[in-house]
N, C-alpha and C positions, 0 to 999 in steps of 0.2 A: 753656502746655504743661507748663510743671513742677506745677501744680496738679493737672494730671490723669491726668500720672503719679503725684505721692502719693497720690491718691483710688487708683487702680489696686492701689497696693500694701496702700493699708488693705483693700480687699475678699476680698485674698487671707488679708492677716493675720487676718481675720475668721474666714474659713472654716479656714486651717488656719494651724496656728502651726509656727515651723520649732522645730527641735531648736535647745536652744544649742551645741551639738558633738556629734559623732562620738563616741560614749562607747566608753571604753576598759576594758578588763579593771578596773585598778585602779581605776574610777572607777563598778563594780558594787559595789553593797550587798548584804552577804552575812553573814546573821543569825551571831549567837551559835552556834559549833557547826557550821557548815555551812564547809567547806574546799576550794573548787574549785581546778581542775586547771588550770593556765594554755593547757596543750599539750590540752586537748579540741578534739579537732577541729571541732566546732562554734562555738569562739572562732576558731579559725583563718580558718572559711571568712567572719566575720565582716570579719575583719581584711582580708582581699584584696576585699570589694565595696566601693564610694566611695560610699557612701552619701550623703555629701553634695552631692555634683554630679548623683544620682539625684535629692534631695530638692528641688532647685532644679525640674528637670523637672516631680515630681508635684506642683506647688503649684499650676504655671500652670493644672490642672484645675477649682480651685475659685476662678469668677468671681464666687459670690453675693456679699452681704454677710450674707444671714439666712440662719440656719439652725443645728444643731448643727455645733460644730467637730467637723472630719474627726479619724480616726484616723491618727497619724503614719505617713510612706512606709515607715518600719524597720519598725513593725510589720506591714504589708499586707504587703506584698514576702516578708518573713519567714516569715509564716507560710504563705503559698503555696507558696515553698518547702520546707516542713517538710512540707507535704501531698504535692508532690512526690516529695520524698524517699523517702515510707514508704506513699503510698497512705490517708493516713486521709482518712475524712469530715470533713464540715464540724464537725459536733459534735465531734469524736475532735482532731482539731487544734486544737479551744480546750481542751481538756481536757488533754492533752498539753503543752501552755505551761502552763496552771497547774500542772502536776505538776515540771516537769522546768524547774531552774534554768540549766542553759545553755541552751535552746533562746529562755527570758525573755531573759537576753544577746542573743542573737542577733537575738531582735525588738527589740531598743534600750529596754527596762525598766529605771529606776533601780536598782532592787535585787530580790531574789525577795520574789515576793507569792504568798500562796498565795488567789487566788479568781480569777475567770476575766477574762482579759485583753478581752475583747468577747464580747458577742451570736454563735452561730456562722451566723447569718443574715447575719452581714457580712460574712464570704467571699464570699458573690455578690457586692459590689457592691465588692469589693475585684480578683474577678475581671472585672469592667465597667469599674473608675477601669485597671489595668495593663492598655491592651492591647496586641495583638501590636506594633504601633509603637514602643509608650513601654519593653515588654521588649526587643525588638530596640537599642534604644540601647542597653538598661541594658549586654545584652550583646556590643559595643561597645568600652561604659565597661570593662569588668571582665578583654576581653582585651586592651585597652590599655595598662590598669595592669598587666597580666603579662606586657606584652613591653619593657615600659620599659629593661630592663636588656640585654637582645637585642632594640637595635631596629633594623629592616633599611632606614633610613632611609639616604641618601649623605653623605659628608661635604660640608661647606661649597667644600671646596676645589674639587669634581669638581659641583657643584651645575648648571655650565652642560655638562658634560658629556650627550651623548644617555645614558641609562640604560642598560643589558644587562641583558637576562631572565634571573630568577632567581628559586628558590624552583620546589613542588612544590605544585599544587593538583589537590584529588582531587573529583569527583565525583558525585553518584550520585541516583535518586528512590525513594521508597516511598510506601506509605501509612499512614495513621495512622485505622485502624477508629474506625466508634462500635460506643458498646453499644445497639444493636437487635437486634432478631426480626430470622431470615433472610427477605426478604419475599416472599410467595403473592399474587397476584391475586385467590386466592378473599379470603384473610383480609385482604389491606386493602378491600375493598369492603365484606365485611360489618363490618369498623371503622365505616368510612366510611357505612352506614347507619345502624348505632346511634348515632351521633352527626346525623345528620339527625331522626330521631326525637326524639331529646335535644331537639333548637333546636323543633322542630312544640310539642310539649309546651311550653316556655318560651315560642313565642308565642303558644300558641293563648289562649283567651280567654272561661271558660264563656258568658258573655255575650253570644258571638256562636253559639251554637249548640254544636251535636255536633261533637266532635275528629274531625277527617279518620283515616280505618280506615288503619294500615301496615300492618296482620296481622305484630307481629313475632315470636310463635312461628312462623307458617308457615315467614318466610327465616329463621328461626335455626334449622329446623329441614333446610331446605334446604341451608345450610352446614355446618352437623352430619354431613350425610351424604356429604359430601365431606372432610371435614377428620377423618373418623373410616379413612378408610381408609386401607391403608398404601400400595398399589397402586392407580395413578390410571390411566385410561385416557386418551387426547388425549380423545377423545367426552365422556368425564362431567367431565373437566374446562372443558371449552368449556360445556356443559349450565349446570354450576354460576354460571361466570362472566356468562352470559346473564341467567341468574335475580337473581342479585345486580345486574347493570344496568339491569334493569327495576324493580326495588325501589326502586332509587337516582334512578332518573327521577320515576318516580311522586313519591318523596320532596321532588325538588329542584320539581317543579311546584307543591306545597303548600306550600312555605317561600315559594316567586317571587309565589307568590300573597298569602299574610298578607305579606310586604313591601310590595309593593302598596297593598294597606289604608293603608297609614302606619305599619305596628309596625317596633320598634328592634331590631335584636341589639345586644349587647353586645360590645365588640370582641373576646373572648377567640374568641365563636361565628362571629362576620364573618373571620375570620383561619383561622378551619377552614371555615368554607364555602365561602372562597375557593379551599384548596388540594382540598376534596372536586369542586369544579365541574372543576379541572385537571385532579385523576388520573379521571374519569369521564370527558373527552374520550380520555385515552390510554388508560382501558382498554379506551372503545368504538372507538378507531379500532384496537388490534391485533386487539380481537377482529373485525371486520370485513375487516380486510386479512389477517388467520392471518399473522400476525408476532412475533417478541418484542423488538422494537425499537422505541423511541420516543425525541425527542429529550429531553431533559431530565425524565428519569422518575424519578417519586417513588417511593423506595423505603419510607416514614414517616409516617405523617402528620401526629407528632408533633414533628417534626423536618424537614419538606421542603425543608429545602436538600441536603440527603444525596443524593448521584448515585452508582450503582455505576461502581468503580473495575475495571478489567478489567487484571489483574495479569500473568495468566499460567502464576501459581505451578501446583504441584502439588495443595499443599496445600488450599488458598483461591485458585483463578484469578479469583475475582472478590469483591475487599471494597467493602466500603460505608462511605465517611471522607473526607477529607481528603487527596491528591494533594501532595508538597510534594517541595520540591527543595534538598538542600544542597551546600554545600562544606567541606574540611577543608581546613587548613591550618595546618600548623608543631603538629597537632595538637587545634587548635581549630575548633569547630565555627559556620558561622553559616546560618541558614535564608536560602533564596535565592531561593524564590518557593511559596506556597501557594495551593489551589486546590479548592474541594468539584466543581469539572467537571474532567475528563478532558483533559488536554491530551500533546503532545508533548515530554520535556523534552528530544530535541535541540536545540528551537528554541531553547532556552535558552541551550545554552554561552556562545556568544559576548555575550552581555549579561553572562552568570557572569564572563569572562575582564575584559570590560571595567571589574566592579565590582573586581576585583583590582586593576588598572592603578591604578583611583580610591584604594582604601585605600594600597598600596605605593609607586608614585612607578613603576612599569615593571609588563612581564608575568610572564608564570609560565613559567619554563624546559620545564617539560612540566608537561601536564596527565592525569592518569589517570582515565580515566572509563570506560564500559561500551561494548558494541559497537555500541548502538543511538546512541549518540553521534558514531558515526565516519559521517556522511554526508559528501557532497563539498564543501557549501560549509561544513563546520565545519573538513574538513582541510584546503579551501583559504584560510579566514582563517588558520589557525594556520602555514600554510606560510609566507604573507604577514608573521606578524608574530617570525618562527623561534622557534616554540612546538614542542614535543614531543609530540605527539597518542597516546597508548600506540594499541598492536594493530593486527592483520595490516591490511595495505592491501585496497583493494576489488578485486571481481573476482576472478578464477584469478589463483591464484598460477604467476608466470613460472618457467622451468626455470630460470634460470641467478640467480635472487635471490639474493639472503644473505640469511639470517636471522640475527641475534643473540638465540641463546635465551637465553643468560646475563641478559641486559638485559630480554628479556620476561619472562623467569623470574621479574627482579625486580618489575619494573612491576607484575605479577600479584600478587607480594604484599605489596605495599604498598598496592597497593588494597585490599587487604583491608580497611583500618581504618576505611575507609568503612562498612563490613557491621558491622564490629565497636559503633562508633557508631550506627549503626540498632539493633542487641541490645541495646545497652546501655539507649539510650532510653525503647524498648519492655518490656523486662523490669523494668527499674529505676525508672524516672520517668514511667512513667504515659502512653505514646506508644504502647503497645501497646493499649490500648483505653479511647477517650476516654468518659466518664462525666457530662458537661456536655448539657445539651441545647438553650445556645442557640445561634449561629452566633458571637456573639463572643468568648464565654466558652471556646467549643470553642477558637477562635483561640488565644487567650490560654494555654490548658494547655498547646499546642503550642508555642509559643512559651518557657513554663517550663523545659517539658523541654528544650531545647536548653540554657537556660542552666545547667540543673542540669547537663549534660553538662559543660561547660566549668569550673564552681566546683569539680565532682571533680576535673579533669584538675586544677587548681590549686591544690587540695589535696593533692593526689597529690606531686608538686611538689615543694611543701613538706614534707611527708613524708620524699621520698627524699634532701632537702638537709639532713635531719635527721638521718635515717640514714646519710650520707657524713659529717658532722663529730663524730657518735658513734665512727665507724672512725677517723676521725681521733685521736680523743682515746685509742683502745683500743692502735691500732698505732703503734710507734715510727716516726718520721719517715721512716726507709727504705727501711721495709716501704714506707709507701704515697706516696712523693714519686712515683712514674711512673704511679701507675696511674691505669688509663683513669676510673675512675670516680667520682676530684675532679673531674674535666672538668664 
């Protein structure tokens, strides 16, 4: 047994080597001439993630014994996050560590180097080794070590004591767009045949005769003359859509057929044929039934895990992304269930409630969520477990109720920061419009963005504990012994 755990652990040392510590400010090499800032906040937000209880985690991913050794977890991690933060490319983010000496700190660099930290090709697979899982600890890890000193644990004394609900959990769903074309039925068909065409050509085979006729000036000529006007009619849009599924048929019978024969696609072409065979059943079964509804409808086909999300909004009633669901509390932010299909997230609460229970040792005094939240068996769990459920009860309101507007008053905004966290994510960290285009990698940016939400809020933090003992040091003792804002 013990043999095979050392082999175990030589495989990993193979593939990746751990860091000998946690490097610290003073323990950056910092040329002749070059003078950093201890209080850059990029050292800061360095200093609040554990990097090495993270490092333990990312090691267990590399089982080989051969291969090149991995790039260290400080550096992945790190530079995800810097991509995060500011929206560069892959390129622009390696390029960006070689220039800029705290951001080298941050990624855990000995000292500044000026020439490029990795390949910017290694972000993909930097974005593949962190996913939503191993993020989701990280962030975990990082609000644990910021509650350390406010921890809402019970004392030992009161330990056999039932617990009392306490605390405020808020929250809330959105979505998280990709960047795609808004999608037309005419235009992904005629996608969807220029790449059948594409595969015909790849199989065919002088040798076996004359390439099967697509006539693809005719349908690109045919989709032209729908996609060029501004005003569609239902009629010529139906027209068009026909034409294009009769091209597409035609198509898929000469492809079924050189299969047949024994010829190979390649998997890149086997993986779009697959999803061209899907959306050709759904665009001929709406176009048959005069529907716009199908179950699992591809909106992509570059991308077909993508389902339109039906929002509601004014703006955009209907994006196309990622469905996900969080919680706030004491401030910080954790992702609580994501999903590229459409679901209901009342159904969720009470799973939500329950992971609270799991992290804190009891429940949540109230919970403040939206009004689509408020069905009968979520107010009657919370009734059950005396949880605070915000907003009006169901039904007519009774003549002779009370209302406490003061308290709804509040409740109203305090929820707010739920909204506030959705903006911030989306504006700032890259949640407003995902730019990945695999299904894990999309996971994974979403998943960043949450924790860039939380490394702010703990920098912020620290910030404002800095500017409290700056007053300190400015005002005499009297001035500021009462005031609210040592607390």
């Amino acid at each position: 047994m013990a043999k095979n755990v050392k082999k175990s652990c030589t495989k990993v040392m193979n593939m990746y080597r751990f860091a000998s510590k946690q490097i610290n400010f003073s323990d950056f090499n910092q040329p002749l001439g070059l003078t950093m800032n201890p209080n850059n906040r990029w050292i800061k937000k360095a200093e609040v993630i554990p990097w090495n209880e993270i490092e333990r985690e990312y090691a267990g991913l590399f089982k080989g014994k051969k291969g090149q050794v991995a790039k260290p977890l400080r550096l992945a991690l790190g530079a995800l996050l810097i991509q995060i933060e500011y929206g560069y490319s892959d390129e622009e983010t390696a390029l960006q560590i070689q220039e800029n000496p705290y951001l080298q700190f941050f990624c855990g660099m000995g000292g500044y180097e000026d020439k490029p930290p990795f390949d910017p090709s290694l972000m993909v697979h930097f974005r593949k080794r962190l996913t939503m899982e191993i993020i989701g600890k990280i962030n975990e890890m990082v609000i644990a070590k910021s509650q350390e000193k406010s921890s809402t644990k019970k004392d030992d004394d009161h330990k056999n004591d039932p617990p009392k609900n306490s605390g405020t959990m808020i929250v809330d769903a959105t979505c998280a767009p990709s960047n795609i074309k808004y999608p037309q039925d005419t235009e992904l068909l005629n996608e969807a045949r220029e790449k059948l065409e594409k595969m015909i050509e790849v199989l065919h085979d002088p040798a076996d005769g004359k390439k099967p006729r697509t006539y693809p000036q005719k349908a690109r000529k045919d989709y032209l003359t729908i996609a060029r006007k501004k005003k569609r009619s239902t009629t010529e849009i139906r027209k068009a859509v026909r034409k294009q599924l009769q091209y597409i048929k035609r198509d898929l019978g000469y492809v079924d057929s050189m299969l047949q024969q024994g010829k190979l696609l390649a998997r890149k072409f086997a993986l779009q044929l697959q999803t061209i065979r899907k959306l050709y059943d759904q665009q001929l079964y709406m176009y048959e039934s005069k529907t716009h509804k199908v179950a699992d409808r591809i909106v992509n086909l570059r991308q077909p895990y993508i389902r339109p999300i039906v929002r509601g909004k004014k703006k955009s009633p209907v994006e196309f992304g990622a469905k996900l669901d969080i919680s706030v509390v004491d401030g910080f932010t954790r992702l609580e269930k994501h999903s590229f299909d459409a679901y209901n997230e009342s159904e969720l609460l009470e799973e939500e409630i329950e992971n609270y229970r799991e992290r804190y040792g009891f429940y949540p005094e109230r919970v403040l969520a939206d009004k689509i939240y408020r069905n009968r068996k979520n107010i009657s769990f919370c009734k059950e477990q005396g949880i605070k459920l915000s907003g009006p009860a169901l039904g007519r309101p009774k003549k002779d109720a009370v209302v406490d507007k003061k308290q709804e008053y509040a409740d109203i905004c305090e929820r707010v920061e739920v909204e506030r966290k959705f903006s911030l994510a989306k504006r700032k960290f890259g949640m407003g419009l995902i730019r990945t285009y695999l299904q894990e990698t999309s996971k994974t940016v979403i998943a960043l963005s949450i924790l860039a939400l939380n490394l702010s809020k703990v920098f912020l933090r620290i910030f404002f504990d800095y500017v409290v003992v700056c007053l300190c040091l400015i005002f005499p003792p009297n001035y500021h012994e009462n005031a609210t804002f040592v607390q």
